[in-house]
N, C-alpha and C positions, 0 to 999 in steps of 0.2 A: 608581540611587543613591537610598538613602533619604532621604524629607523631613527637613528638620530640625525637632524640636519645638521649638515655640513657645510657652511657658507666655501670653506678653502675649496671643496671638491666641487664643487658647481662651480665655482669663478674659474678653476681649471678645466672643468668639463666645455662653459661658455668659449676659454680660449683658445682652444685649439682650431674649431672651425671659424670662427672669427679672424683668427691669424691668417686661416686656409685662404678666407676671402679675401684678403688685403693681398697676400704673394699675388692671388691669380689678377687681383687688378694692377698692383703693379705691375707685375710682368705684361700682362698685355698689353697696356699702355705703353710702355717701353717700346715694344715689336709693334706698335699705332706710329709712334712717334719715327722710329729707324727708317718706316716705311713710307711716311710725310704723308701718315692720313688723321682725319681731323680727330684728337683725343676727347675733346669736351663734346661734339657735335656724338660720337659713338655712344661714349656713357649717357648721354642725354636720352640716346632713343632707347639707350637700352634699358632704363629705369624708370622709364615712362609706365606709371600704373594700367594695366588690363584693361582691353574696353567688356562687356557682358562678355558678349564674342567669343572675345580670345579668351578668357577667363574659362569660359566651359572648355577650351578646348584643351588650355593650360591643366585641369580637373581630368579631363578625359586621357588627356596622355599618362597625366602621372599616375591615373590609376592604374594601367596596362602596367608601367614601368614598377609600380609599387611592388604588385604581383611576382614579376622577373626579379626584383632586387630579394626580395624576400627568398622564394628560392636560392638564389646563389647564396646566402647569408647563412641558411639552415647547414648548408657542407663548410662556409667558412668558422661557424661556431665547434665543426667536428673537423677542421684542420680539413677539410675535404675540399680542392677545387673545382667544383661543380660549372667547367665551361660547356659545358653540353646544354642550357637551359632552351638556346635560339632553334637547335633541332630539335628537344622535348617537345616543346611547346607549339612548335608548326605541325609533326607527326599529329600530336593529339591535338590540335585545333582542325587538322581533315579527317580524322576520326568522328569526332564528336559532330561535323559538319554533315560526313558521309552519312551517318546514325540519324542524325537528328530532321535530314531531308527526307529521308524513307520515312518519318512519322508514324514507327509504331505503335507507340504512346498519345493520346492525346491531350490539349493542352498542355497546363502546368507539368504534369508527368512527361513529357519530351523534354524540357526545360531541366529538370532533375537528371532526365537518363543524360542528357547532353552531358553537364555537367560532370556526372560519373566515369562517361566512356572517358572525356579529354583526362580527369586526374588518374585513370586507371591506364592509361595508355603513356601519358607523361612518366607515371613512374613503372612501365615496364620499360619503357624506351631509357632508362638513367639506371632500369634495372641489373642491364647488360653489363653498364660500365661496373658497377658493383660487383655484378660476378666477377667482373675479372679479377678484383682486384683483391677480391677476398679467396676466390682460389688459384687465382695463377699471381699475383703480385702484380698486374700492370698499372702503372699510372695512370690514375682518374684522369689527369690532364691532358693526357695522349688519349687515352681512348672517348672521353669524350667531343674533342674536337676531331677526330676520326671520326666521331658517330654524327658528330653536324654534318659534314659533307653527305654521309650514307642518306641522311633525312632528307638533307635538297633533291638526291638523286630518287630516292621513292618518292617521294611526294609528285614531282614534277609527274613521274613514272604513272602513278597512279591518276593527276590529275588531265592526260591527255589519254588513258582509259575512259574514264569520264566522260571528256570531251568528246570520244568517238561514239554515245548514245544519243547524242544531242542532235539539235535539224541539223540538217548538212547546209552548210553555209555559214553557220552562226559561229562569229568568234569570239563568242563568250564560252571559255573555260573556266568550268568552275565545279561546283558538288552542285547537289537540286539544293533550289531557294528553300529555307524553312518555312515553314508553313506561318501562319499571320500568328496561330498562338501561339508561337513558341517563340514571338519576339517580345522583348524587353522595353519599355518605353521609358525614359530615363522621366527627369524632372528636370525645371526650369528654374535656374537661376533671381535671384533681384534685378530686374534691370529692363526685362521685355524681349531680351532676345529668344529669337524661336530655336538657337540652339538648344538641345540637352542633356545635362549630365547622364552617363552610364546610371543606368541603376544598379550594375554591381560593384558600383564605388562602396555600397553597405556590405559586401560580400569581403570587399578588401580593407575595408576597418576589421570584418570578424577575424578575419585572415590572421591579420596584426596583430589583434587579440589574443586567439589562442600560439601563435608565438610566441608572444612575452609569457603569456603565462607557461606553456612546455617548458620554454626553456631557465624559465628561471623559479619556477614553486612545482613542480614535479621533480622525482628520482629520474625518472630519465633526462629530464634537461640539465639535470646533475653531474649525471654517463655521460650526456655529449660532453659536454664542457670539459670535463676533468679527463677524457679522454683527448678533446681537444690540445691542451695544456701540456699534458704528459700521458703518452700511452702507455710507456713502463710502471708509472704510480698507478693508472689504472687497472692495467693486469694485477698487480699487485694486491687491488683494495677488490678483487673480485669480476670487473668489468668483463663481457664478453665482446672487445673490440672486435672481431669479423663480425658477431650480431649487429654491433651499433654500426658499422660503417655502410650493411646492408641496410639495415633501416632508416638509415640518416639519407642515404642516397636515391630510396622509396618516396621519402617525403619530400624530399626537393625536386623531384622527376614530376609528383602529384600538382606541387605548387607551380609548377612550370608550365603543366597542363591545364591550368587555369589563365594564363597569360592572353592565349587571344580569344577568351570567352565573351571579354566586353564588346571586340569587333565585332563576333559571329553574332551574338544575339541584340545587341543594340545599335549594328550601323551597315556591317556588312552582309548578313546573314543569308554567306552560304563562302564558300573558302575558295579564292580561285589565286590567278595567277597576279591579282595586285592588292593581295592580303598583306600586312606591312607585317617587313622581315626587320632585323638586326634587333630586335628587342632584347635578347638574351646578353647581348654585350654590352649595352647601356645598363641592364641589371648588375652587372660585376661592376663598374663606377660605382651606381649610386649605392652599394650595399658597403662600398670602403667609404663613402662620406660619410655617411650614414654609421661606421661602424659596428654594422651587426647588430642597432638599438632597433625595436620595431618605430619609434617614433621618430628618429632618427634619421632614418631609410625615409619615410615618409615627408621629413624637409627635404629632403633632397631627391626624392621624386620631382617634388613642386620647383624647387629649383630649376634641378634640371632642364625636366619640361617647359616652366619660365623661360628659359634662355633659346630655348629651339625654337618656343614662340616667336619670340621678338628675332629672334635671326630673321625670321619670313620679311617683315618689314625693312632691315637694317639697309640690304641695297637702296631699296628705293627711296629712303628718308637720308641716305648718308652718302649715296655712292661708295660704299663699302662694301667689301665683298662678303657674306656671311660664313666665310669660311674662319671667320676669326672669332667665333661663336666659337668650333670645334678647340682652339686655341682654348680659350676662356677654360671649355671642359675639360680640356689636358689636364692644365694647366691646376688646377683645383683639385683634379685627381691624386696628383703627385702632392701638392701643396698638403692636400691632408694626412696624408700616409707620412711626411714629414713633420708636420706641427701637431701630430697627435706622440709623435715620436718625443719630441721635444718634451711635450706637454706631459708626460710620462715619466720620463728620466728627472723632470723638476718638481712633481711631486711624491716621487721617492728621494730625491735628497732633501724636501723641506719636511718629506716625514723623519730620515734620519735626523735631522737636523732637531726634529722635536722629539725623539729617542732621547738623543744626548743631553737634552738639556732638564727633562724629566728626572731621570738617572744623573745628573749630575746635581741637582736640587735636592733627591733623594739621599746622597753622599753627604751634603750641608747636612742635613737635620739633625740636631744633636739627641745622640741615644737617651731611649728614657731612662729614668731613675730607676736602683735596681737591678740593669741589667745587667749580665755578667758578661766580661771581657771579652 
């Protein structure tokens, strides 16, 4: 049976990040203004529509970051703080780098194995934080920002291993370059630019897909959630929450290990020492704008990424420092986590609000004929 539309719950749904946008421009306008730099001259550059260019690049970023927000999202729908995503996902981006230079496979099958070793190693590396927490009780949240520092230190560790097979002289640090077929050629945009989209921008629509779908028309997307919610109600109606918290924290370790898939095979292909880091923390932002919606996440990849764009330009068109770009991000961060609060609390009192006045029409009606006292 089809949903019923709900004009009230969309116009609520619209408001809340629509509000989010307005706090983060006021307020940064505000801190433009205290600071006597130009407010209109700002906004101008910064609403300036995409040239091809920047548009693929705006694409390219957000689909890294879609990846990262998605993970962190799959532990926030299980009440789980998944901050371990930035060392999951570097671990198994030199995994899958390390594997996929040695070219056991050829072709398309190195592309596949790649693929496999980074989500198999993403989520052994999220696997740890799980164990603990499922048999000794430690906080996800501690042990996985514990296990980001452990990843910077092997990584590094392993990547000047590496380096000591290479000619003597050479300061490129890095894994062996993948082989020509195991690289990814993206597509081109409207416009002529020889930029190109990732071609696992289609991997991260599927991504998104089966997302919504797990979580919301499966019994298990059911268990997370309703364990999410309440774990007492859950133990209660059968759930095995140490099973869901392990498997919840498997899958988000997997999607993690997809994060710098797009680099390795479409731009950087081979993992060294200016592989771009902090991804994992921009994924916790945009998966709270986004709240946990797979479509959601997905505006606000593009946003995001939008705004990091145009920061690149913002000194030189405004003599402003781009640092008020991070501002803007704050700023929005917070702004949503608030005006979804809001937006929440007011359509539970215009629901009560249409309780009472149901039941109290109800009360009008005069008894039918007949009935007894």
């Amino acid at each position: 049976m089809m949903a019923r539309f709900e004009p009230r719950r969309l116009a609520l749904g619209i408001a809340a990040p629509v509000l989010a946008l307005l706090v983060a421009v006021l307020v940064t306008s505000l801190i433009l203004l205290i600071t006597g730099d130009p407010v209109g001259d700002v906004w101008s550059q910064m609403l300036k529509a995409p040239k091809p260019g920047q548009a693929t690049d705006m694409i390219n970023n957000a689909t890294v970051l879609y990846f990262s927000a998605i993970a962190v999202a799959i532990g926030f729908r299980m009440n789980l703080f998944n901050i371990g995503v930035d060392g999951q996902y570097r671990v198994a981006a030199f995994a899958a780098a390390a594997v996929g230079g040695e070219a056991f496979l050829p072709g398309p099958l190195n592309i596949v194995l790649i693929l496999l070793v980074a989500m198999a190693t993403g989520a052994l590396w999220a696997g740890i934080a799980a164990w603990l927490k499922v048999t000794r009780g430690v906080s996800e949240v501690i042990s996985t920002i514990m296990l980001n520092s452990i990843a910077t230190g092997v990584v590094a560790w392993l990547l000047h291993k590496v380096a000591a097979d290479q000619a003597e002289g050479s300061n490129d640090i890095g894994t062996k370059r993948l082989p020509d077929s195991s690289h990814l050629d993206g597509f081109v945009l409207l416009g002529g630019t020889q930029k190109k989209v990732y071609a696992l921008v289609i991997l991260a629509v599927l991504v998104g897909f089966l997302y919504w779908f797990v979580i919301n028309r499966t019994r298990f997307g059911f268990d997370l959630r309703a364990t999410g919610r309440s774990e007492s109600a859950a133990v209660a109606s059968g759930v095995n929450v140490k099973r869901m918290v392990l498997i919840s924290m498997l899958l988000s370790g997997a999607v993690a290990g997809m994060v710098g898939l797009p680099l390795l095979l479409g731009e950087n292909y081979n993992y060294g020492t200016d592989f771009q880091a902090g991804l994992g923390f921009s994924g916790i932002a945009i998966a709270l704008i986004g709240r946990n919606n797979a479509v959601g996440i997905g505006l606000g990849a593009l946003l995001w990424s939008y705004l990091e764009k145009q920061a690149v330009t913002l000194p030189i068109a405004t003599d402003v420092d781009d640092s008020i770009v991070k501002i803007i991000q704050g700023v929005m961060v917070l702004a949503v986590v608030i005006a979804y609060e809001v937006v929440r609390r007011v359509g539970q009192r215009l629901e009560q609000q249409q309780v009472t006045t149901q039941l109290a029409a109800q009360d009008a009606e005069p008894a039918p004929e007949g009935a007894s006292a």
